[in-house]
C-alpha positions as CSV (number, residue, x, y, z in Angstrom):
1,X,83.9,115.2,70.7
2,X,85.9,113.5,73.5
3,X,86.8,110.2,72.5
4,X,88.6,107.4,75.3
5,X,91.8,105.5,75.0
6,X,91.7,102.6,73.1
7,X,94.4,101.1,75.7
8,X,94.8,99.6,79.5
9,X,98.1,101.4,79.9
10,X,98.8,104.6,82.2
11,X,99.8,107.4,80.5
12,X,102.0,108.7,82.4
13,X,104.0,105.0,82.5
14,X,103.7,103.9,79.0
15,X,103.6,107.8,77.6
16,X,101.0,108.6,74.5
17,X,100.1,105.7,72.5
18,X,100.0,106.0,68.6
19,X,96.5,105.0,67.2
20,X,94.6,106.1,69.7
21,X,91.9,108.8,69.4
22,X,91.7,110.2,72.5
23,X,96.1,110.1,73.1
24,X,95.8,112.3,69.9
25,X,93.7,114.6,71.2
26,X,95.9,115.5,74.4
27,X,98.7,115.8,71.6
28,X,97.3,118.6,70.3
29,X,96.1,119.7,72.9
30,X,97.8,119.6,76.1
31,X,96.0,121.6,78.7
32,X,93.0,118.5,78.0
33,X,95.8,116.3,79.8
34,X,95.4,115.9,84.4
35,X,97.9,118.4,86.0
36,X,99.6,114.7,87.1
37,X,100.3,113.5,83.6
38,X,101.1,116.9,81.7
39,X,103.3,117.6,84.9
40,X,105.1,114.3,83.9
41,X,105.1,115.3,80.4
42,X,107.2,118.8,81.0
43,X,109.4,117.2,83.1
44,X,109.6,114.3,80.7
45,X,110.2,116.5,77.8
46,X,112.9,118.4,79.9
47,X,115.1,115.8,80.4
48,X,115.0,114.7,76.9
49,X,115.7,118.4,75.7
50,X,119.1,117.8,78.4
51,X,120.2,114.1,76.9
52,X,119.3,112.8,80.3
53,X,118.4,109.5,81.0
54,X,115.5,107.8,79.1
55,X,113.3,110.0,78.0
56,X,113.0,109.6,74.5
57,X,109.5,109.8,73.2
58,X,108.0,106.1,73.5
59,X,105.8,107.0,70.7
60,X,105.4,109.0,67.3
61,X,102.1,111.0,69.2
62,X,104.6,111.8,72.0
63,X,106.9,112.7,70.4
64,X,104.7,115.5,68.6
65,X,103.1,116.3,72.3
66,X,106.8,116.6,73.4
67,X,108.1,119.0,70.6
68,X,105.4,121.2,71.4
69,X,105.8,121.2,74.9
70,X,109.3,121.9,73.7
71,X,108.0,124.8,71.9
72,X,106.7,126.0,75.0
73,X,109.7,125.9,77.1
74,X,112.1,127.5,74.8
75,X,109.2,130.2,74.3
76,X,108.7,130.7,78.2
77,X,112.7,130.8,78.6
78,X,112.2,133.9,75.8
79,X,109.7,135.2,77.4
80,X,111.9,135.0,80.6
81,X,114.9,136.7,79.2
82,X,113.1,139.5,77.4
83,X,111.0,140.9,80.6
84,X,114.7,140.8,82.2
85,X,116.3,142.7,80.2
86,X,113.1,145.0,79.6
87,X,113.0,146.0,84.0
């Protein structure tokens, strides 16, 4: 079941919010996020993975959705490497 956020804020200003049902959900699930916030999510997560600017989760539920996102990346990256050296 879909639940709704509990809170006002934007996602993609205020990031995930702990303590609320539906944030959760998107956590564990990232393709149920728009293509606007999990874009800002990547790129988000990105930056923290670099030790730019201020993009340290603003949330414990972030900060899971941006470790697995991180996941992700270093996996694509892999995945990237891998088909180069295998052509």
């Amino acid at each position: 079941m879909i639940a709704s956020h509990n809170h006002p804020p934007c996602i993609r200003e205020d990031g995930l919010q702990d303590g609320c049902r539906r944030c959760t959900q998107h956590a564990e699930n990232l393709l149920s996020l728009d293509d606007d916030n999990l874009h800002a999510l990547i790129e988000r997560t990105r930056l923290w993975m670099r030790d730019e600017g201020d993009c340290y989760p603003r949330s414990d539920i972030e900060c899971d959705a941006m470790r697995l996102v991180e996941k992700h990346l270093v996996f694509a990256r892999v995945m990237e490497r891998l088909g180069e050296v295998a052509a």
